[in-house]
C-alpha positions in Angstrom: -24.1 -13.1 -4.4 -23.5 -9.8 -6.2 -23.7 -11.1 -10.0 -21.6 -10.1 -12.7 -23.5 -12.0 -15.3 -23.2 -11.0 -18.9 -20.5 -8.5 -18.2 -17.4 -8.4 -20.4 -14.4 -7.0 -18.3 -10.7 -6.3 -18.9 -7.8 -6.9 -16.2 -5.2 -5.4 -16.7 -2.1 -7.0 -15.1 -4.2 -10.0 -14.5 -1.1 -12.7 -14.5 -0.2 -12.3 -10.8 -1.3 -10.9 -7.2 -3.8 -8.9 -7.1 -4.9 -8.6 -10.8 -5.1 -12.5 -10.9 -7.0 -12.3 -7.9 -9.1 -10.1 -9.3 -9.7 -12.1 -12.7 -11.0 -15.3 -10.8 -13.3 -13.0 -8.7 -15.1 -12.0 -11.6 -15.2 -15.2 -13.4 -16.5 -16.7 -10.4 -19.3 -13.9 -10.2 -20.3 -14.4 -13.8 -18.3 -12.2 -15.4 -16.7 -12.7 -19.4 -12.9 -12.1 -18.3 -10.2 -10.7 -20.7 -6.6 -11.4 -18.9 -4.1 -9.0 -19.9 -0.4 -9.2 -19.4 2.7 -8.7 -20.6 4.5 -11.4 -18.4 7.4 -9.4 -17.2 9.1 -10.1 -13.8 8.2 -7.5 -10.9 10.6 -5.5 -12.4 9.1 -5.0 -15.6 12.4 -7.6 -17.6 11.8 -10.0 -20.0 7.9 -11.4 -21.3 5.8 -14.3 -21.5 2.8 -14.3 -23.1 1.8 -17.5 -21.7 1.7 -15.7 -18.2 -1.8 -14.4 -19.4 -3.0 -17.4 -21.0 -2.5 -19.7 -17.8 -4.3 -17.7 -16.1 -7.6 -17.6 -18.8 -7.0 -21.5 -19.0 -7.2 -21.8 -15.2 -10.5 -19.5 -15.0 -11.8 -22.3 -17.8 -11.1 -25.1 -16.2 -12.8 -23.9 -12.9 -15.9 -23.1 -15.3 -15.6 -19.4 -15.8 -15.4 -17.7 -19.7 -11.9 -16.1 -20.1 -9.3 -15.2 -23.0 -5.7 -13.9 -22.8 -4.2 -11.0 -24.2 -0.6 -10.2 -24.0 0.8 -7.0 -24.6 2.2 -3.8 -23.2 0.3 -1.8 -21.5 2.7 1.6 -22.2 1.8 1.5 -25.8 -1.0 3.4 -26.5 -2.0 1.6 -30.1 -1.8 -1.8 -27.7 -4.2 -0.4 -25.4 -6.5 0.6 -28.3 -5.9 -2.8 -29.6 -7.2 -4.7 -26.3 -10.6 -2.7 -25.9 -11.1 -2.8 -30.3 -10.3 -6.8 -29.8 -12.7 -7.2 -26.7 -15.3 -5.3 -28.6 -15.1 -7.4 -31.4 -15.0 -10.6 -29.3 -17.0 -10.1 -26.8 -19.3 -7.0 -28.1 -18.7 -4.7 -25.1 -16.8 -4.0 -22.7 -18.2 -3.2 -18.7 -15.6 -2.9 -16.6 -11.7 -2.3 -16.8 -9.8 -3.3 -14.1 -5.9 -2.4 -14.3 -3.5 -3.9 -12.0 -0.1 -3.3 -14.3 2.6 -2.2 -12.2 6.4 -2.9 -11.7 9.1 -1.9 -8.6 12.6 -0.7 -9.1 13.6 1.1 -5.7 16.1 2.9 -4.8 17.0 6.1 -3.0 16.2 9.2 -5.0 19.5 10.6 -5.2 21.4 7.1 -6.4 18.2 5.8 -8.5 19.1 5.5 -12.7 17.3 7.5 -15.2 16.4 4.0 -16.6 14.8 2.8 -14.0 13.0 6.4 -13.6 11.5 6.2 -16.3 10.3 2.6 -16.6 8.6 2.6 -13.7 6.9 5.7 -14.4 5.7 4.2 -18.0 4.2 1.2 -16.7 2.4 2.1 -13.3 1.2 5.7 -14.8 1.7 5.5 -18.5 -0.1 1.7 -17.9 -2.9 2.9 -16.4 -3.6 6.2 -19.1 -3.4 4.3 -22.0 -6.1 1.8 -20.9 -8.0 4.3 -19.2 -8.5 6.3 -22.1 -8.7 3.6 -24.8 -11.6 2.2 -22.6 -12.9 5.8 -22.8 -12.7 6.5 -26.1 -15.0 3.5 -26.9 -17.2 4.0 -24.2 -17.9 7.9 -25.0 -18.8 6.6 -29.0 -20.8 3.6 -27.7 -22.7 5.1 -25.1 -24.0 7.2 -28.1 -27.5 10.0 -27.5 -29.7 6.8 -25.4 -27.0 6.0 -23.3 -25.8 2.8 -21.3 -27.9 -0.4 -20.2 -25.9 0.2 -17.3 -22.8 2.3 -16.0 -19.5 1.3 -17.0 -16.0 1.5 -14.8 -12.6 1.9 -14.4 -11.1 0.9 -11.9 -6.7 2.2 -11.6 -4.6 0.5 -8.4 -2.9 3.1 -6.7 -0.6 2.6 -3.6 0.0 3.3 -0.1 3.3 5.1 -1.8 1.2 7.4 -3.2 1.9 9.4 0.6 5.6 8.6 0.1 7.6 6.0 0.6 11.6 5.8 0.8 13.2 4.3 -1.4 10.2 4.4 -3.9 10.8 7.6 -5.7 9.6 6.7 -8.7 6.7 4.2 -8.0 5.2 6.9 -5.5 5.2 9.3 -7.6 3.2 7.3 -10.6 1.0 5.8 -8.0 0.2 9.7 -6.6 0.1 10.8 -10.9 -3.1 7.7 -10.4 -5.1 10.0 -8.1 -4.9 13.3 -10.1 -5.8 11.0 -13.5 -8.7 9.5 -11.6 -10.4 12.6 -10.2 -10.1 14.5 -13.5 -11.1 11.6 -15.5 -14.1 10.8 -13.2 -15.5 14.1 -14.0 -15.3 14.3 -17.6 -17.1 10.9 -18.1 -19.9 10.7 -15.7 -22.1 12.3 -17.6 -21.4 9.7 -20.0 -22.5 6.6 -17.6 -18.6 6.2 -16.8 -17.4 5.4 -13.5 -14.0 5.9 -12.5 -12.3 4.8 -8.8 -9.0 4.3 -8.1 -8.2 1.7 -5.2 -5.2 1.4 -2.5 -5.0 -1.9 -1.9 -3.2 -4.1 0.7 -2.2 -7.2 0.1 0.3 -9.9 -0.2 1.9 -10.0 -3.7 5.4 -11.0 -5.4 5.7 -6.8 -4.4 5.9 -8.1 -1.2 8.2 -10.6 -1.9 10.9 -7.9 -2.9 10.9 -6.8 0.6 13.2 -9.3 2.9 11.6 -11.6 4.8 12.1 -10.4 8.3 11.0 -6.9 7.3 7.8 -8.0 5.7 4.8 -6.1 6.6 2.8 -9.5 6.9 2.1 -12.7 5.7 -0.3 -14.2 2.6 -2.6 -15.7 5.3 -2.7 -12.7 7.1 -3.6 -10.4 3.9 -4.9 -12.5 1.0 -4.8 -10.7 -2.6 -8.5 -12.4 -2.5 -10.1 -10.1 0.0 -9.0 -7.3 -1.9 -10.5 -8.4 -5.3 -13.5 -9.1 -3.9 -14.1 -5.2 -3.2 -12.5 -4.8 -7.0 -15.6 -7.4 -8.1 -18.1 -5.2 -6.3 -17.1 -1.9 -7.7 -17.5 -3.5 -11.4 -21.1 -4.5 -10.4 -24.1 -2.3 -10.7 -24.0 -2.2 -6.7 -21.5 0.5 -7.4 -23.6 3.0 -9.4 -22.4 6.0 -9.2 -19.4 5.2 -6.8 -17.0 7.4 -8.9 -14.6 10.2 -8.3 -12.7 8.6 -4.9 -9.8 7.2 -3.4 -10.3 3.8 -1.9 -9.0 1.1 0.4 -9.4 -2.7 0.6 -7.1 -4.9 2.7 -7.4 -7.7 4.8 -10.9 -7.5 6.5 -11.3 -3.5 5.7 -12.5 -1.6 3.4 -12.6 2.4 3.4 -13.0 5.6 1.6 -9.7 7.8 2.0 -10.8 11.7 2.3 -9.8 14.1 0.0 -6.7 16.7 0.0 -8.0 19.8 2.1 -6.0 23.1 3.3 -5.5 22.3 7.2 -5.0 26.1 7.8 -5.3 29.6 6.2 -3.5 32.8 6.5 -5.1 36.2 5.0 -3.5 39.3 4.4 -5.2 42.5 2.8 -3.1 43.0 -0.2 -0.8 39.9 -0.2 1.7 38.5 1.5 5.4 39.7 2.4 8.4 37.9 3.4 8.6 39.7 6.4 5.1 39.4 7.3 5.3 35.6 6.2 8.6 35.4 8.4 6.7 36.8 11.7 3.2 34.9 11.2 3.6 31.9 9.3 4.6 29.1 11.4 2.3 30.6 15.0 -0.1 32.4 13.6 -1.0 30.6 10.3 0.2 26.8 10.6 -0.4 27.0 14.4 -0.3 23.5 15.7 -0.3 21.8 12.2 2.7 19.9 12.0 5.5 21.4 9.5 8.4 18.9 9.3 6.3 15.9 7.5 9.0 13.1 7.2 8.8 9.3 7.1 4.8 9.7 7.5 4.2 6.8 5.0 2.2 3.7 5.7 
């Protein structure tokens, strides 16, 4: 059993799917759980700060150590807040674990500035603010001796993050995850950070929005709960130095996605023309690499 004892960890979004999933996980492995979340609906209206607290009460009853902590995840002096109020509670903080995330979908041509923009705010926004509040402490407290142990980050991406129509806006923040992640990753390890970002595949109320015939699968089929269990491994100290990738959990798999190459190269002494782009480029430089890339989602 891969213990968690004595850890202090943060989940963000941990109030539904796959972030409550992930809470109980952790409590169950030993972990000190802070819940997080705002208590919106799945499309990021309304809040209810109970929506945290019912999930810390829950962890408590079943014999795990968790508090709640509402708040929006898109203000930066919040996210400050969380880790400064986990400190001081707990006296570290291990692990972060952010979940956050809202849908609004809609076809990129007909989809509202509004809705643009919030989704964009909470899914990549979400995940920054938290990711470098975490930072922040962790680069002061990790000080000249360094860490007892490595510390980690953990941001859910999406299987958007290839593209996905109708999902415009939610791709695009869940792609932003991937760029933050790699960059991030480098700029902390030397500071005993780790920092993943995962693609998971799982029931959720996201799957809910999708009609019921056209439902990819079914809660039995793809529990939220085999997915955090991955999340609860890559918070251990099984994971050290897992940092810097892409990964998968869903259903009974877990993987390691590869990482954007160049599938073919053209070279030209002295640069490139039109003309000589317009006679070589599809045969001679793409060759058989596929050029019309449409609908090649998940």
């Amino acid at each position: 059993m891969t213990s968690l004892d004595e850890k202090v960890c943060i989940v963000g979004g941990g109030g539904n799917g796959l972030g409550e999933a992930t809470a109980r996980a952790l409590a169950d492995h030993g972990a000190t759980v802070v819940v997080n979340d705002l208590g919106t609906s799945v499309h990021g209206e309304g809040s209810d700060p109970d929506v945290a607290e019912r999930i810390a009460e829950s962890i408590r009853e079943n014999g795990g150590d968790a508090t709640a902590h509402a708040g929006d995840l898109t203000e930066f002096a919040y996210a400050d807040d969380l880790v400064a109020d986990t400190v001081a509670e707990h006296g570290r903080v291990d692990s972060v674990l952010n979940f956050a995330g809202i849908l609004r979908d809609d076809l990129s041509y007909k989809l509202d500035a509004e809705d643009w923009q919030a989704v964009v705010e909470t899914n990549l926004t979400g995940q920054f603010t938290l990711l470098q509040a975490a930072c922040k402490h962790w680069r002061d407290a990790a000080g000249d001796g360094g860490f007892d142990s490595q510390r980690s980050y953990l941001a859910a991406s999406a299987h958007s993050a290839r593209g996905n129509v109708g999902q415009v806006n939610y791709a695009a923040a869940k792609a932003g995850i991937l760029g933050m992640m790699r960059t991030v990753s480098s700029e902390m390890h030397r500071h005993g950070v780790r920092v993943n970002a995962l693609v998971p595949n799982a029931y959720t109320r996201m799957t809910e929005t999708v009609s019921e015939e056209h439902r990819p699968y079914t809660r039995e089929e793809m529990p939220p709960e085999r997915v955090a269990a991955f999340a609860a491994f890559l918070a251990s100290d099984h994971a050290v130095d897992v940092t810097g990738c892409a990964l998968y959990a869903g259903g009974d798999r877990v993987g390691v996605f590869s990482e954007p190459t160049l599938d073919r190269v053209g070279v030209q002494p002295g640069g490139w023309s039109v003309e000589a782009l317009a006679e070589h480029f599809e045969d001679d430089v793409a060759g058989d690499v596929d050029l019309t890339r449409t609908e090649r989602f998940f």
